[in-house]
N, C-alpha and C positions, 0 to 999 in steps of 0.2 A: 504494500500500500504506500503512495506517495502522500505529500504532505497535503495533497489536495482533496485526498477520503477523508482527512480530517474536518477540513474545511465545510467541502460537502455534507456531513453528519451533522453539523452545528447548523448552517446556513439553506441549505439546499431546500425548495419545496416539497415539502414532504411525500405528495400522489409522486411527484418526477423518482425523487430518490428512490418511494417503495418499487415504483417499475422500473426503475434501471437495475436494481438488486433482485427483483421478482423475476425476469428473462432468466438471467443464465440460472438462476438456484430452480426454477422451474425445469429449464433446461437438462440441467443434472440432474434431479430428483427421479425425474420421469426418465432420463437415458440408465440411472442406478436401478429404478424399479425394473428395468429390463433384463436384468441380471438374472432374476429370479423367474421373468414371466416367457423369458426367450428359452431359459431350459428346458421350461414346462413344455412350451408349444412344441419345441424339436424333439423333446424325449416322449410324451405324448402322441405325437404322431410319425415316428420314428423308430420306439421303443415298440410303447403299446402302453392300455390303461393300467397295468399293473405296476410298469416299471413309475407312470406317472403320481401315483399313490404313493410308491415306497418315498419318491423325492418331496410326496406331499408332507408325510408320515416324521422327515427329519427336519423339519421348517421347523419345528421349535428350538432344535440344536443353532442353529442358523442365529434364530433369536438371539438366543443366548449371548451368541459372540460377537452381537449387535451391540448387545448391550454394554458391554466393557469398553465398547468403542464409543458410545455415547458418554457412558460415565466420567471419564477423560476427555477425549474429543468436546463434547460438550460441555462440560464444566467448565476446561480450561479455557475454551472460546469466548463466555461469556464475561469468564476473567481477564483476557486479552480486551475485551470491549470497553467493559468497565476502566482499566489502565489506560486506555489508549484517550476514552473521557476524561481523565485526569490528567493529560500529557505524562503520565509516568511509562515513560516508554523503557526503561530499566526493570521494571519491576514485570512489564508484558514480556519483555523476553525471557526473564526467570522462570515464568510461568511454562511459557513454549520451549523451554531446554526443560523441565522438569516433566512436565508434561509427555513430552518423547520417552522418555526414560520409562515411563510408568507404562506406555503404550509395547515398549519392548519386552518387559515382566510378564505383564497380564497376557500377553499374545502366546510365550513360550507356553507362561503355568497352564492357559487355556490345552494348550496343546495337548501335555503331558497328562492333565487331568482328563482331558475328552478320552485319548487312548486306553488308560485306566480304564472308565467306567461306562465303555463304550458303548458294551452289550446290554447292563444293564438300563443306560437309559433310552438306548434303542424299543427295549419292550415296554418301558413304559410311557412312551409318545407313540403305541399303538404296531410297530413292526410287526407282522407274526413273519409265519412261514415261505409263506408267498412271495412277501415282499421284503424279505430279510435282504437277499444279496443284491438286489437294486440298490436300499439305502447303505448297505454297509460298502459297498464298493465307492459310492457316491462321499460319505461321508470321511472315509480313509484320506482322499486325498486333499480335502477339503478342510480339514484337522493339521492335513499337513503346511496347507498355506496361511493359516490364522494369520501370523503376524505381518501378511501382506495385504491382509482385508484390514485388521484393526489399524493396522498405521496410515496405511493410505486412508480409510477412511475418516479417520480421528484429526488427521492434518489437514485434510482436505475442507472439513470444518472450520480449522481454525484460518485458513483460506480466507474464508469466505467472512470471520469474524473480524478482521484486521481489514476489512472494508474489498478486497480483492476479490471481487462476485465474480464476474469474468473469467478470472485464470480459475477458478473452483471448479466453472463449467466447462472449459476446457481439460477439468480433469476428467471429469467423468464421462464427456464427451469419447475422448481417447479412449479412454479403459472400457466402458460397456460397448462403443464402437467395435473394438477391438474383439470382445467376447462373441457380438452377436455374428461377426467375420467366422472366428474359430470351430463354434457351435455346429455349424452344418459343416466343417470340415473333418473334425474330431469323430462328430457321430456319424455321419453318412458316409465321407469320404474315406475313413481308416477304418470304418466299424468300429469305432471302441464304445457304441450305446452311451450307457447311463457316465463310465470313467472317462468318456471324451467330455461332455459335459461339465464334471470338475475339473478337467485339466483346463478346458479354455476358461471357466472363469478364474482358476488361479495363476495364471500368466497374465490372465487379463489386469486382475487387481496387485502382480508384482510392476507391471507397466506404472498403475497408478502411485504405487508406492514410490518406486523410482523419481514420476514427475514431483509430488509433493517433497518432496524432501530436495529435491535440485533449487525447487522454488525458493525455498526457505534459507539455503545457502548463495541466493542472487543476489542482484543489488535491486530484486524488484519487489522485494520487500520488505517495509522497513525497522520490521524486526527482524534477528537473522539466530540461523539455530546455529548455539557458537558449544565448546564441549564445554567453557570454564559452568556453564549450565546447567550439566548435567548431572552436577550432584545433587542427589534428590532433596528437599527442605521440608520436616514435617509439616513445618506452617503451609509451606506449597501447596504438598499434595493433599492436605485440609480443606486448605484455598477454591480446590479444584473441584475436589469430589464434593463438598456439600452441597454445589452447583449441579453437579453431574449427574450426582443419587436419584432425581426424579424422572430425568428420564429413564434413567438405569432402573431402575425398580418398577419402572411401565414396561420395558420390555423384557423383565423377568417375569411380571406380570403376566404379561402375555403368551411366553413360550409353554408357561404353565397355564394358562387359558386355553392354547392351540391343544397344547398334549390332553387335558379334556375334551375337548371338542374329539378329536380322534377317537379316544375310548369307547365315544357317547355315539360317536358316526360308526364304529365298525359295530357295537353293539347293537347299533337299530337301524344299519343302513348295509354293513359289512364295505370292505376294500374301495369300492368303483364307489361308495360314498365319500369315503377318506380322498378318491382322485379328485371328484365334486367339489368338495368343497376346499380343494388345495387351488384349484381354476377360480370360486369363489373369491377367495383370502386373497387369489393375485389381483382381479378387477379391484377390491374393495382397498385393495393396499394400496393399488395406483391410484384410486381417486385421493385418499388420506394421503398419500405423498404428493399430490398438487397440492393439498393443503398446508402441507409443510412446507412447500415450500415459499409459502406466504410466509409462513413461521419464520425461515431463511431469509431473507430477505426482510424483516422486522427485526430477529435480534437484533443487529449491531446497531442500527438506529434505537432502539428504545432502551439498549443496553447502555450506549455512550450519552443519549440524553436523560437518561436517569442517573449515571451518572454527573453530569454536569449541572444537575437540577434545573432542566430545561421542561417543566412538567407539562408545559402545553402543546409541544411536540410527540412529546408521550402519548398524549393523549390521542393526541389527531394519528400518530402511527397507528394505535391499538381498534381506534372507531374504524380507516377505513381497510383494516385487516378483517377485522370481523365481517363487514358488509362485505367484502371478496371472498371470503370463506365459504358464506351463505350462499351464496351463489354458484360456486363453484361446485357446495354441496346438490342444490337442486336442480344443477345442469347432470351432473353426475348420478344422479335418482332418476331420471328422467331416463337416461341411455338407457341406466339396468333393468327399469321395468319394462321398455317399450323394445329392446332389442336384445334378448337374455340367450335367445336361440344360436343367433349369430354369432354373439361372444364366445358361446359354449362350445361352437363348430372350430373354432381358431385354436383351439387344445388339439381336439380328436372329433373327427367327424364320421367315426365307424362306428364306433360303439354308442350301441340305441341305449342303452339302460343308464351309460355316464352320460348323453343328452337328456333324459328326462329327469333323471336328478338334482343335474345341475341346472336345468332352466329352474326347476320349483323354487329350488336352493336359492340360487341367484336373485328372484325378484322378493322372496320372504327376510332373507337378512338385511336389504339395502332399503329396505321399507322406512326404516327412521335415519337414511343418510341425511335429510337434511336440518337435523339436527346436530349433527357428529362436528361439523365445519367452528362455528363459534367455540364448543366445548376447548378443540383442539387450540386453538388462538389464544384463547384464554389460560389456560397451562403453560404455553410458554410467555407469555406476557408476564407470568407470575415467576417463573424458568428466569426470565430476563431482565428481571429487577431485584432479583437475588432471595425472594421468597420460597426458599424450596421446598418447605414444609407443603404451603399451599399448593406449590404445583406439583406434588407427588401425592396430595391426595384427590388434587382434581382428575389427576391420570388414573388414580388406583380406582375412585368409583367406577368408572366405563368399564376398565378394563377386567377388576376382582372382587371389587365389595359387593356390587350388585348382583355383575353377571355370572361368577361362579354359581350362586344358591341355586339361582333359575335355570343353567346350565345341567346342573346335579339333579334335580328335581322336576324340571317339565317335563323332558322327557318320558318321565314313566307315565305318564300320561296322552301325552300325543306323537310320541314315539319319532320318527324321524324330524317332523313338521316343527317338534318340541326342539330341537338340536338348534335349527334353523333359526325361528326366533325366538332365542336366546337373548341376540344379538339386540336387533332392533327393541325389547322389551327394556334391556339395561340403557340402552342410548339412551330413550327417552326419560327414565326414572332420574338416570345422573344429569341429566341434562337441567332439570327442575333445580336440582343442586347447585349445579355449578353457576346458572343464572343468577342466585342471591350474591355468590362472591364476588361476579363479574360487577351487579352493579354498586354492591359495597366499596370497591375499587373505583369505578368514576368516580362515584359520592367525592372520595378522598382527594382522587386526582383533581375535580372541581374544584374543591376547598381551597386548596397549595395553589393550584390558578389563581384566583382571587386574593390570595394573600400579597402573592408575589405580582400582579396587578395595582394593590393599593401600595405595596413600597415603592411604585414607580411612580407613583404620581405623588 
């Protein structure tokens, strides 16, 4: 980031900034979401429905190793923002040399630890017999590249927090680019099915590793990853993770949400359910990762003007993220209920019994999307002004307070239909929730307006 992201954060009109920062984090979001939805469709219709189940069946592991990349990755990004609204540009690169550091631990231990307890937690995110040697094969290699997915992904973050939208989307451009190249050359071209699969996307995200960390040692940006850095500082990694915790704990949430959801699908739906609603979770994850990327493209503005005590730019970030969100939501409701078929056919277009599941699936979960948009905005609003408590329990409602009980329990009653909504039953319950904090939060932000209104006159 040059001296002039600075500038621009302080200065800039707010709509201009959110959509200069909303393209490329847009950009990426939805080229990273391809990562996941590009293996489905090649292995899917390349594999077959079973092979695409067992890849559904390990998306909680997947989660998982999201999450530590969050927990860092995001935390210290927000921390980068926050320093950078201070001009304490010393103290944001302590952050980003420690930060690394922590990214390179948690990637190894992941490793070591996934290989451990591989088998066991294979069976219990739903693997059985069928689909054991699809996910185990898939997952093998995949365990093996962690610390090219956590680092690149974690720095690519902080990318994007140090004001540098652009080169972020340029990451991910290159790297999911690069996967969705490999994909049909790996599986089709070599035959190697479901292990072609992992190998393009972990070359794919050693590419991305490679460009983040080049970045960061350029002269184009203006904090730079130096070693005197690298020793780790409890206050640091304090610093970082208190930040980091909520989202990290939404997607432990959730890998534990998904591995329910499996139980509860092979229980009352068996295997080609489990494929169903892995095509599901990929539509429903793209539209949440547009969202996000509103999110992207907000932090470092509300993070650096909250910092600076700038609260009516705060505000105005927060107002017209929300009204994009909404929107984005019931553009996104609209698709899945009105073209659920079509969606379904872009997986696997032979198998009749994963088309009619997955259409049911498909328009019964997305039923309360347009609620999901604000909720998400509002978590990280709270993510991005360093309230993490708030936003770890505004993640947790949607994601576990609610929808686990209903999760466990409708089912035995409506049997697959019960699986399905789930989803949209908790959307809408947390949603009521999270509306009181949302508007407790203007209430505030008004008040500090006003205050800092009458010291001027």
């Amino acid at each position: 980031m040059a001296e002039s992201n600075v500038r621009e954060l302080e200065h800039k009109s707010i709509p201009k900034l959110l959509f200069k920062y909303f393209m490329p984090a847009f950009a990426g979001v939805i080229v990273n979401s391809l990562y996941n939805i590009v293996d489905r469709i090649f292995i899917g219709q390349g594999v077959g429905a079973l092979a695409l189940s067992g890849l559904s069946a390990i998306f909680p592991i997947m989660v998982i190793m999201m999450a530590f990349g969050m927990l860092i990755g995001v935390g210290a990004g927000v921390r980068v923002s926050f320093n950078l609204g201070k001009k304490d540009f010393d103290r944001a690169e302590k952050v980003l040399g420690n930060s690394f550091v922590l990214m390179v631990v948690v990637s190894i231990a992941i490793m070591l630890v996934g290989y451990t307890i591989k088998d066991p937690l294979l069976t219990f995110f739903g693997v059985n017999n069928e689909t054991y040697s699809y996910a185990n094969d898939y997952l093998d290699i995949i365990l093996a590249g962690s610390i090219f997915h956590i680092v690149g992904y974690s720095l690519n973050n902080l990318i994007r927090s140090e004001g540098s939208a652009r080169v972020a989307m340029y990451s991910m451009l290159i790297s999911a680019g690069l996967n969705t190249v490999l994909d049909p050359i790996f599986i089709f071209g070599l035959n190697m099915g479901v292990k072609g699969a992992a190998y393009a996307t972990v070359l794919s995200q050693l590419v991305l590793c490679i460009w983040v960390i080049a970045h960061f040692r350029s002269k184009r940006s203006l904090i730079r990853l130096r070693m005197r850095n690298f020793k780790v500082r409890k206050d640091i990694a304090w610093y970082i993770v208190t930040i980091g915790f909520a989202p990290f704990s939404m997607q432990m949430a959730s890998s534990l949400v998904f591995g329910t959801f499996n139980v509860q699908l092979i229980k009352h739906g068996g295997d080609i359910a489990v494929g169903a609603m892995g095509i599901v979770m990929s539509i429903a994850m793209l539209l949440v990762m547009t969202i996000i990327a509103i999110n992207m493209a907000s932090q470092p503005i509300i993070s650096f003007n909250y910092g600076a005590k700038d609260f009516k730019r705060v505000k105005q970030t927060l107002v017209i993220s929300l009204i994009a969100a909404t929107v984005i939501s019931v553009i996104g409701f609209l698709l899945g209920e009105l073209f659920p078929r079509t969606i379904i056919k872009m997986f696997n277009s032979k198998d009749a019994d994963l088309l009619e599941i997955g259409v049911r699936g498909l328009r019964i979960f997305l039923l309360a999307l347009p609620l999901v948009g604000f909720q998400v905005i509002t978590g990280n609003y709270f993510q991005s002004t360093g309230k993490a408590g708030l936003a770890t329990l505004i993640s947790l409602l949607r994601q576990v307070i609610i929808l686990m009980p209903i999760l466990l329990i409708l089912p035995n009653y409506l049997g697959l239909d019960g699986v399905w909504m789930a989803g949209p039953i908790s959307d809408t319950l947390s949603a009521i929730i999270t509306s009181f904090f949302l508007m407790r939060e203007i209430r505030k932000l008004n008040e500090r307006i006003a205050i800092q209104k009458g010291q001027t006159h």
